[in-house]
C-alpha positions as CSV (number, residue, x, y, z in Angstrom):
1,X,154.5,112.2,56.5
2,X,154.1,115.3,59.3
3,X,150.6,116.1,60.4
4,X,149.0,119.2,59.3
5,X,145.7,119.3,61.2
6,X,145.9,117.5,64.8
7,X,142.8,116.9,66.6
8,X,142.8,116.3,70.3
9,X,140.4,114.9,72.4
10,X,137.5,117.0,70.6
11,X,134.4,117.4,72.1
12,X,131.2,119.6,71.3
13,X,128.1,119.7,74.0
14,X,125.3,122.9,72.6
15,X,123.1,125.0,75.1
16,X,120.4,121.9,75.4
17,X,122.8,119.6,76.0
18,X,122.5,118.1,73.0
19,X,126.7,116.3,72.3
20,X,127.7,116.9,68.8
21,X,131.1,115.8,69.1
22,X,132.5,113.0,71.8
23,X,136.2,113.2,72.2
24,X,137.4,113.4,68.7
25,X,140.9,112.8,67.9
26,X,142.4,112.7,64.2
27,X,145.8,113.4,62.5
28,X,145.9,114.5,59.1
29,X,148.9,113.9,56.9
30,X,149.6,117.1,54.4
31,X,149.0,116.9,51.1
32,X,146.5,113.6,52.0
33,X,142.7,113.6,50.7
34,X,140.5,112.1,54.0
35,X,137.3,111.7,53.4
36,X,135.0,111.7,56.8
37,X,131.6,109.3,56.2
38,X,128.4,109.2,58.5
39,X,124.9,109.6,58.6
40,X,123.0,113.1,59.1
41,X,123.6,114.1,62.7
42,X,127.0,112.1,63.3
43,X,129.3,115.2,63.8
44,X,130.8,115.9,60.1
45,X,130.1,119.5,59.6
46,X,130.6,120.2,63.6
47,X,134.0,119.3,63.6
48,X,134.5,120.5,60.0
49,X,133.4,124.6,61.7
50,X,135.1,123.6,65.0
51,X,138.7,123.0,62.8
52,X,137.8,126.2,60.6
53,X,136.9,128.5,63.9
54,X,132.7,128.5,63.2
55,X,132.3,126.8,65.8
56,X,133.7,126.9,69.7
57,X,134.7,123.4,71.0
58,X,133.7,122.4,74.7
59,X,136.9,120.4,74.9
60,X,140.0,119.5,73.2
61,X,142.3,121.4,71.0
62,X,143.0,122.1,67.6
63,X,146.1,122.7,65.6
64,X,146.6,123.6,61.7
65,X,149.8,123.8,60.7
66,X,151.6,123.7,64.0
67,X,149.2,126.4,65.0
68,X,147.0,126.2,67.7
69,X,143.5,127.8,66.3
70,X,142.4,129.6,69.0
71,X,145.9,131.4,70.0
72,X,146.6,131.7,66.6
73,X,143.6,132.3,64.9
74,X,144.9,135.0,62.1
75,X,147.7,132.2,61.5
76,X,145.3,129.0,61.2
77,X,142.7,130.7,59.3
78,X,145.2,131.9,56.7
79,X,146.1,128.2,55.8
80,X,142.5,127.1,55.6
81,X,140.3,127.1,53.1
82,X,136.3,126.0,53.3
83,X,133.8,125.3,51.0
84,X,130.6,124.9,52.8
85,X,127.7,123.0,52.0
86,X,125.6,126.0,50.9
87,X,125.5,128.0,48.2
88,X,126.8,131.2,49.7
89,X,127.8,133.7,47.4
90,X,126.5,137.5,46.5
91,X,123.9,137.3,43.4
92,X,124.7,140.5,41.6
93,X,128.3,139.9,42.0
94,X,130.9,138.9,39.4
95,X,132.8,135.6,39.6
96,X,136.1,137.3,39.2
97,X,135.3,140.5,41.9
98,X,134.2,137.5,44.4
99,X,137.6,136.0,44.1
100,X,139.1,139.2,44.4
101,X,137.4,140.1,47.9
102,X,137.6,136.8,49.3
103,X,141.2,137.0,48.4
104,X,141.7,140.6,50.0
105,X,140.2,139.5,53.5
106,X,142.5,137.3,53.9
107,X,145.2,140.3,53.6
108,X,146.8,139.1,50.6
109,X,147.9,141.3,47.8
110,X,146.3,141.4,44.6
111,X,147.7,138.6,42.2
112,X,145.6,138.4,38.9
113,X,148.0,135.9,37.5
114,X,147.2,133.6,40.3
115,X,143.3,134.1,40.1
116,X,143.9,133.3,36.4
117,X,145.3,130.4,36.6
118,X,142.9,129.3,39.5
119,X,139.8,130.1,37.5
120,X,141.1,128.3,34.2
121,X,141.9,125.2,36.4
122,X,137.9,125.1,37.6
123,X,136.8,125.5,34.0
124,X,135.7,129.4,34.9
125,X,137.6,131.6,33.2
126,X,135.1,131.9,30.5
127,X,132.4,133.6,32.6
128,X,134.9,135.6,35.2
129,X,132.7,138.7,34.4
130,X,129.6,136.9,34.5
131,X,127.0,137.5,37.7
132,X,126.9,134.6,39.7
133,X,123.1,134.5,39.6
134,X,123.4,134.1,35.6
135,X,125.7,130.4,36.7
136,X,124.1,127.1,36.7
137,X,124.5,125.2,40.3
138,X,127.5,123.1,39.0
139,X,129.5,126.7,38.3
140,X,128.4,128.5,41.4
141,X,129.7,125.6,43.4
142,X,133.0,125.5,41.5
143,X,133.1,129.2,42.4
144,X,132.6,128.3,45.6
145,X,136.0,126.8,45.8
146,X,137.2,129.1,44.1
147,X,136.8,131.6,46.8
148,X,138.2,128.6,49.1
149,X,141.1,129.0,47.5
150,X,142.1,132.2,47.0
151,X,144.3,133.1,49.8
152,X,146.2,129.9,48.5
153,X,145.3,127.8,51.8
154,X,147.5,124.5,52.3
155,X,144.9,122.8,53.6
156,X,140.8,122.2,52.0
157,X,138.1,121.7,53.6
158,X,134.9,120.4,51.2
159,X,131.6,120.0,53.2
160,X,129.0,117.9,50.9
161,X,130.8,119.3,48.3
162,X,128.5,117.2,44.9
163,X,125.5,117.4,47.2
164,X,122.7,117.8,44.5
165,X,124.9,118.0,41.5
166,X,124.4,115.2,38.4
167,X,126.8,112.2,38.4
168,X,128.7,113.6,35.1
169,X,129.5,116.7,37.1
170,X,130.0,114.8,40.4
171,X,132.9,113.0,38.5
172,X,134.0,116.7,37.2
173,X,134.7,117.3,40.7
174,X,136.4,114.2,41.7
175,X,139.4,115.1,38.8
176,X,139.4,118.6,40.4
177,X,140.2,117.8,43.6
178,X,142.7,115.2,42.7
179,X,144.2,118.1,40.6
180,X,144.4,120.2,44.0
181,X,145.6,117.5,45.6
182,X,148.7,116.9,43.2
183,X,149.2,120.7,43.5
184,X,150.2,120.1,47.4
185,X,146.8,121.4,49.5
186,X,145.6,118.4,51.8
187,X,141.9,118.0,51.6
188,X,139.2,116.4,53.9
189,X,135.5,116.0,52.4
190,X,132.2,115.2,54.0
191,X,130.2,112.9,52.4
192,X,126.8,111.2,51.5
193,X,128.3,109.4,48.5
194,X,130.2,106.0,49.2
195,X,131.3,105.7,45.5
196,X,133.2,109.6,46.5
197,X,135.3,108.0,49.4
198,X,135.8,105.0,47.6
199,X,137.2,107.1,44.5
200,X,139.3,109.7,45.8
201,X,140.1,109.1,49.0
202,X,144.0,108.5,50.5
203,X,141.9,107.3,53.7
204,X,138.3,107.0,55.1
205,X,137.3,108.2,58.6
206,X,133.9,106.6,59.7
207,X,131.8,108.9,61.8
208,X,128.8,107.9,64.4
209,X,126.6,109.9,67.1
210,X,129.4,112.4,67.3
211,X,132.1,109.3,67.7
212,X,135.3,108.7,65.3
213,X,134.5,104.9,64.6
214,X,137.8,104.2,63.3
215,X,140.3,106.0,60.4
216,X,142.1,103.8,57.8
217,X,143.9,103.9,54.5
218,X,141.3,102.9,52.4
219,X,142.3,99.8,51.1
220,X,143.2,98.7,54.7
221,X,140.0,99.6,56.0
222,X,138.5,97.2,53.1
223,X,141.0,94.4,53.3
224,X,140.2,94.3,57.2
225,X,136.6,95.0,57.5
226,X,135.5,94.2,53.9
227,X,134.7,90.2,54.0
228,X,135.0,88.2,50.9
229,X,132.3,86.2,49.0
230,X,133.1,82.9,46.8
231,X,129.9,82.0,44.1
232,X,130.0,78.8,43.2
233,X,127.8,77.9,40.3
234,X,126.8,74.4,39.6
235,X,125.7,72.0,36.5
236,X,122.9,71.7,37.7
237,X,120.0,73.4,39.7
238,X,119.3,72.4,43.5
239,X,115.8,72.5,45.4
240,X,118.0,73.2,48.8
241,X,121.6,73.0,50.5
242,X,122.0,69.3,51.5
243,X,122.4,68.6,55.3
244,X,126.0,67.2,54.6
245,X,126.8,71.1,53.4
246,X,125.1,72.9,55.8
247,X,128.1,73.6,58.3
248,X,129.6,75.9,56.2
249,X,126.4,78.6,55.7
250,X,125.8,78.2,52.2
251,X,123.1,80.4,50.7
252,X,121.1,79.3,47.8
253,X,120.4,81.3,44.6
254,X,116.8,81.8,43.6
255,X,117.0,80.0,41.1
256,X,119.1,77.1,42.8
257,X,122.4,77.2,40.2
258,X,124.7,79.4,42.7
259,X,126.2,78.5,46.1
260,X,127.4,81.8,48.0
261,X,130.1,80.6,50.9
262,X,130.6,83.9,52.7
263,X,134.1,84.1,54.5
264,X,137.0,86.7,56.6
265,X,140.1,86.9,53.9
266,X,142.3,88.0,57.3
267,X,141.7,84.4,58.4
268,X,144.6,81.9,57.7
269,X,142.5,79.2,57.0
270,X,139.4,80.7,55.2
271,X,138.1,76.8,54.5
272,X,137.7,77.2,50.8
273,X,139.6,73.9,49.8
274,X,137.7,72.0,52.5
275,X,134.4,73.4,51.6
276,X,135.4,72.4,47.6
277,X,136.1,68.5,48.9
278,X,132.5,68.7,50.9
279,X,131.0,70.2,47.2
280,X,132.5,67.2,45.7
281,X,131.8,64.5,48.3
282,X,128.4,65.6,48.0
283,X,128.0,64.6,44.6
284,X,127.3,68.4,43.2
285,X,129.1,69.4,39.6
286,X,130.8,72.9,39.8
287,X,130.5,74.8,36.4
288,X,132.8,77.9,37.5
289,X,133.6,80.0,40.8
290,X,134.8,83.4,41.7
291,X,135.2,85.7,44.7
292,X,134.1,89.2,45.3
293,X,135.1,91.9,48.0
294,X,132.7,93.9,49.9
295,X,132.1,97.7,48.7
296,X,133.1,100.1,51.0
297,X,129.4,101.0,51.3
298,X,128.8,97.6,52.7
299,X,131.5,98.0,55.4
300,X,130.6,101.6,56.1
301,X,126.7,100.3,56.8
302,X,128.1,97.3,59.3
303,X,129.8,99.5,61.1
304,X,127.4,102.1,61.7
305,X,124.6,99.9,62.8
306,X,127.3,98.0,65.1
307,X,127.3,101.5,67.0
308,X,123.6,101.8,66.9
């Protein structure tokens, strides 16, 4: 699949010297959901304005669509759309008049149909003539894309987009931008919220002190990264691991009726049926077993603090 944002070599240094950004590069497939994770201060929303032209880069270069975005700003900024993380949007105004001149900077004629349809996809139809300081925060942020998308960008950009919204409307959103997704517009979100990555996301890109750590499909990324856990429960309860077991790093329950043998699934020999023969040499019972995979949250925390 072509690229429809490139990246290259991105780099961000402000008036106090203070490095944002530290040679970024990053290839976006079209009509792809990427999801960018890191900590407050990693570089999300800098490169985020840099792609969107908020923001001047110190080095590198950009291109949307084939379009470089500082020769061809009118071009690039036509085929993005952005939905920051604050709620910015006129009080007094009505939610279908916003769409309307959001659409008409852009240069595009008027198109009601479109706006329509676009409003009754984000649930907002209902309350087009309503004043945006009459809508709760869950609708003014819905508007908020829908301003995003009014010129009918081919490519989204959603910065903290369920920052300080419930988990029911949080999950809202999630369907919504799968929705837009299926409809063809490629879409890359910063976020706080592991379980949002983990959810929605084609592929994860893991962001540190303005560094791209690494960007994977997201089930790669786990199957790599993520190592696997076998519990072994026993018959009965143990005071301590015995010496003969101790090799293998076992770690005791509280309670002393589960083994947890930690191991890399990307090993060939992950020494599961030698570490069942020591079990049984050792005179223990085993009552049942299973394995579980890391979360994504656990992978994205290991490899933040191994850039610390």
């Amino acid at each position: 699949m072509s690229s429809i944002v490139s990246v290259s070599n991105l780099s961000k240094t402000y008036a106090g010297g203070y490095r944002a950004l530290n040679d970024v590069s990053l290839e976006i497939a079209e009509g792809e959901i990427l999801a960018l994770l890191g900590p407050n201060g990693a570089g999300k929303t800098t490169l985020i304005s840099i792609v969107c032209g908020i923001v001047n880069a110190s080095e590198g270069s950009v291109r949307v669509g084939g379009y470089d975005i500082i020769k061809d700003y009118r071009r690039t900024r036509e085929l993005i759309g952005l939905v920051p993380q604050e709620l910015t949007l006129g009080h007094f105004d009505t939610v279908w008049n916003t769409l309307c001149f959001s659409r008409g900077l852009f240069g595009k004629k008027p198109d009601p149909a479109y706006l329509e349809r676009l409003l009754r996809d984000l649930s907002l139809w209902s309350k087009r003539d309503t004043e945006i300081m009459a809508l709760s925060g869950g609708m003014k942020r819905r508007v908020l894309i829908g301003k995003a998308l009014s010129h009918q960008p081919r490519v989204l950009f959603l910065d903290e987009p369920t920052a300080g919204v419930d988990v029911d409307l949080r999950k809202d959103m999630w369907g919504l931008v799968r929705g837009l997704r299926e409809s063809g517009v490629t879409i890359i979100l910063t976020t706080h919220y592991i379980e949002e990555a983990e959810e929605i996301a084609d592929r994860v890109g893991i962001i540190a002190d303005g560094r791209l750590i690494l960007v994977d499909d997201k089930q790669a990324l786990m199957q790599k990264l993520g190592r696997k856990a076998m519990i072994i429960e026993l018959e009965q309860p143990l005071a301590r691991v015995p010496d003969t077991l101790a090799v293998w790093g076992l770690e005791l329950s509280g309670d002393g009726c589960q083994l947890t043998y930690t191991y890399d699934p990307r090993s060939a020999r992950t020494g599961i049926p030698g570490l069942l023969q020591a079990i049984s040499e050792a005179g223990l019972l085993l009552k049942d077993f299973k394995t579980t995979q890391s979360s994504l949250e656990e992978i994205f925390v290991g490899l933040v603090k191994g850039k610390a």
